[in-house]
C-alpha positions as MATLAB code, in Angstrom:
seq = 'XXXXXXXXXXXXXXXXXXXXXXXXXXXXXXXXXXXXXXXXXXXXXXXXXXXXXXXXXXXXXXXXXXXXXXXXXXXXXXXXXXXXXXXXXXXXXXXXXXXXXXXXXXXXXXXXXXXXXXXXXXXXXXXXXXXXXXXXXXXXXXXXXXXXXXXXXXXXXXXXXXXXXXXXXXXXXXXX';
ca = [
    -102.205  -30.257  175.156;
    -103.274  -33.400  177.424;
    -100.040  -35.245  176.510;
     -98.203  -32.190  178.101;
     -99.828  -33.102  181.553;
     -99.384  -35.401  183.877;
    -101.950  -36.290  186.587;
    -101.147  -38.309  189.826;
    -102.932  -38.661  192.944;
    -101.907  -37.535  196.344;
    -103.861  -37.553  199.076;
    -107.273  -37.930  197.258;
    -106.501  -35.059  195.078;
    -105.029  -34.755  191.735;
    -101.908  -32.694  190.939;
    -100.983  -31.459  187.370;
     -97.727  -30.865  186.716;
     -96.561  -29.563  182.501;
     -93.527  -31.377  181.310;
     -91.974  -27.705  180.686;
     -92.380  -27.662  184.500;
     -90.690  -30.571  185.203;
     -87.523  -30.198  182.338;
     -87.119  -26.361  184.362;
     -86.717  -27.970  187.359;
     -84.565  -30.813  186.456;
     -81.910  -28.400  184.438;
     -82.207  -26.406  188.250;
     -81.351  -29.465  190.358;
     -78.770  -30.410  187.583;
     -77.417  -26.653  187.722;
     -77.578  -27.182  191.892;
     -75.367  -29.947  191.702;
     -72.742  -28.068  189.138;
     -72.352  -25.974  191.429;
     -71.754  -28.218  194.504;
     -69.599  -30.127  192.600;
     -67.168  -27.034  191.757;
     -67.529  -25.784  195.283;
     -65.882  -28.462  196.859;
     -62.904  -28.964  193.758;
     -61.999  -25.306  195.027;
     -62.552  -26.791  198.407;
     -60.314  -29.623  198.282;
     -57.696  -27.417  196.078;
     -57.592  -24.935  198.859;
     -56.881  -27.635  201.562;
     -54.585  -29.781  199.042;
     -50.820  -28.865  199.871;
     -48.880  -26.457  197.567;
     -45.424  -27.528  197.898;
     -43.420  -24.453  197.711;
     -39.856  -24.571  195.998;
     -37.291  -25.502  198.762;
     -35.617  -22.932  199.930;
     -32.078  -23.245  201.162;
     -30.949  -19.553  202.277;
     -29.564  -19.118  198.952;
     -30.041  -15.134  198.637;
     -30.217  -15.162  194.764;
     -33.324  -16.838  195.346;
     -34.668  -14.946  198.303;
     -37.076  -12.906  196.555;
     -38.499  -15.329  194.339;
     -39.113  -17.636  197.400;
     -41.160  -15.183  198.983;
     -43.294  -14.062  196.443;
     -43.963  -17.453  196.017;
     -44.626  -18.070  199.452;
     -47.094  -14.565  199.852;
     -48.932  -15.569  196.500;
     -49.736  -19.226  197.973;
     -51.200  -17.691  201.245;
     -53.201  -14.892  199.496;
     -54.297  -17.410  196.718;
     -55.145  -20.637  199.062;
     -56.157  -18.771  201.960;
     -53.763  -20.214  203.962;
     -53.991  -20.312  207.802;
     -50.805  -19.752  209.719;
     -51.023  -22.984  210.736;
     -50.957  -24.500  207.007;
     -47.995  -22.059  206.467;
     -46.311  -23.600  209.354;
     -46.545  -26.695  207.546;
     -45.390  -25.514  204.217;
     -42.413  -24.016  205.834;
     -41.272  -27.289  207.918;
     -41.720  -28.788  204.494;
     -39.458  -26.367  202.291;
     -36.791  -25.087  204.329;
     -33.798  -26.612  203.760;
     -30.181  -26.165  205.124;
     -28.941  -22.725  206.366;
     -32.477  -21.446  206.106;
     -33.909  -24.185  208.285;
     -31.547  -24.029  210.828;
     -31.673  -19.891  211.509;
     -35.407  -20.856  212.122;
     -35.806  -24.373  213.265;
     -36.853  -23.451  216.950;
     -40.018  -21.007  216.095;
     -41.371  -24.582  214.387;
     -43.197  -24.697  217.520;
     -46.176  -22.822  216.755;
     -48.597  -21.242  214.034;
     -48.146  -17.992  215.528;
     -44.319  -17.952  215.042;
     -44.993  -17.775  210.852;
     -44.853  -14.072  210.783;
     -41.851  -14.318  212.826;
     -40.532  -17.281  210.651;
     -40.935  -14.851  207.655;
     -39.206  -11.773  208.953;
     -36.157  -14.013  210.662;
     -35.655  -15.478  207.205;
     -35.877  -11.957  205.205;
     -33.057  -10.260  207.890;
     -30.736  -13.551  207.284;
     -30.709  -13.640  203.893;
     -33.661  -11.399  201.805;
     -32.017   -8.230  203.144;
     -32.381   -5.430  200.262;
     -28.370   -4.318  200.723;
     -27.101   -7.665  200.365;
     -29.302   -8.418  197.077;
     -28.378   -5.260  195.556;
     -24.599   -6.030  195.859;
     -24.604   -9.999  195.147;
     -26.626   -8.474  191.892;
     -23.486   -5.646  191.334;
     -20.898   -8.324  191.902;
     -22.688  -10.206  188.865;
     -22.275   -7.798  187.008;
     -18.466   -6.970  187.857;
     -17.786  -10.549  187.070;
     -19.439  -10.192  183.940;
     -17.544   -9.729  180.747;
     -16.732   -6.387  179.187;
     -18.472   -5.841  176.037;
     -15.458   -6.343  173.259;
     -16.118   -3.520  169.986;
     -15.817   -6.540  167.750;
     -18.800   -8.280  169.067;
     -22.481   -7.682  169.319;
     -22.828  -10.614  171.536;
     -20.302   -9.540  174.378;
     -22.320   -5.819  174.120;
     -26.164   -8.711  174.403;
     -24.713  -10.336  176.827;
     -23.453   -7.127  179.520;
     -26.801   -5.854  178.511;
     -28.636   -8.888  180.038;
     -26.564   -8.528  183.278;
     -27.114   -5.282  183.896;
     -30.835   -5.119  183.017;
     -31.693   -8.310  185.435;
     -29.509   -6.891  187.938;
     -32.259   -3.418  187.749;
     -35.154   -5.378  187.076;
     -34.650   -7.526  190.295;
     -34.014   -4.299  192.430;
     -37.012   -2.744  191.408;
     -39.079   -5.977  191.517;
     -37.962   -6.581  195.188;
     -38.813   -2.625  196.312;
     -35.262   -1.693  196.139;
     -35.765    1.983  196.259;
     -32.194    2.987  197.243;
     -30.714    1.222  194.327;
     -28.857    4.201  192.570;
     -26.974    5.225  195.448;
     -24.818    1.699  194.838;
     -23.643    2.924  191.355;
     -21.566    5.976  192.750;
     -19.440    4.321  194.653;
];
């Protein structure tokens, strides 16, 4: 039991200390510093760019952009002022240029947003760039099971991206 003690002086008086003592509190300080450690990776993460896909007005890829953009400011806490960055960063072409003079401040993101969903996220225009697609698309031929996959797939990802993008009004377009 003596070998599990250790006995120093301070002050004139001794101090005991059991090595089971001193192993607890080195695994706490190692734990400590664990912890500080993966606090600031998700620190430097958070302030560590995310370079959002470029975005050129294209409205095919309208909805993906945004989600893209909302998910990176929910996940990364983003500050309108690190959104203003990203956006002077990925905005390319028509996109950039219906937008380039609210560059001017943070405060013009939310702005930024909804001038780039009226131009070219707008829920009509998706829905009939999607039904075009599908016009253009071949007619299924009775002699072929691929023609029939292939229609299928058009149709389907034209529905799937109307509901994904909250397009509630989407079977009013099929009566015309």
């Amino acid at each position: 039991m003596e070998s599990n003690i250790e006995e120093r002086n301070e002050h004139g008086g001794q101090k005991k200390m059991l090595r089971s003592e001193r192993s607890w509190k080195s695994k706490s300080i190692i734990k400590c510093m664990q912890d500080l450690d993966k606090n600031l990776t998700a620190l430097a993460l958070k302030h560590q760019p995310l370079d959002l896909p470029d975005f050129y007005g294209n409205i095919n890829e309208c909805p993906l952009w945004h989600a893209e953009f909302n998910r990176s400011t929910k996940d990364r806490h983003y500050s309108e002022n690190d959104n203003l960055i990203s956006l002077q960063k990925c905005l390319k072409g028509k996109a950039r240029k219906v937008v380039r003079d609210l560059f001017c401040s943070p405060s013009n993101v939310t702005a930024i947003n909804g001038t780039l969903k009226m131009n070219f996220g707008r829920e009509d225009w998706i829905i009939m760039n999607q039904m075009d697609k599908v016009r253009k698309c071949p007619s299924p031929r009775e002699d072929s099971i691929e023609s029939f996959l292939h229609f299928s797939s058009c149709v389907s990802n034209m529905i799937v991206l109307m509901k994904n993008n909250g397009c509630s009004r989407y079977p009013e377009y099929f009566i015309n």
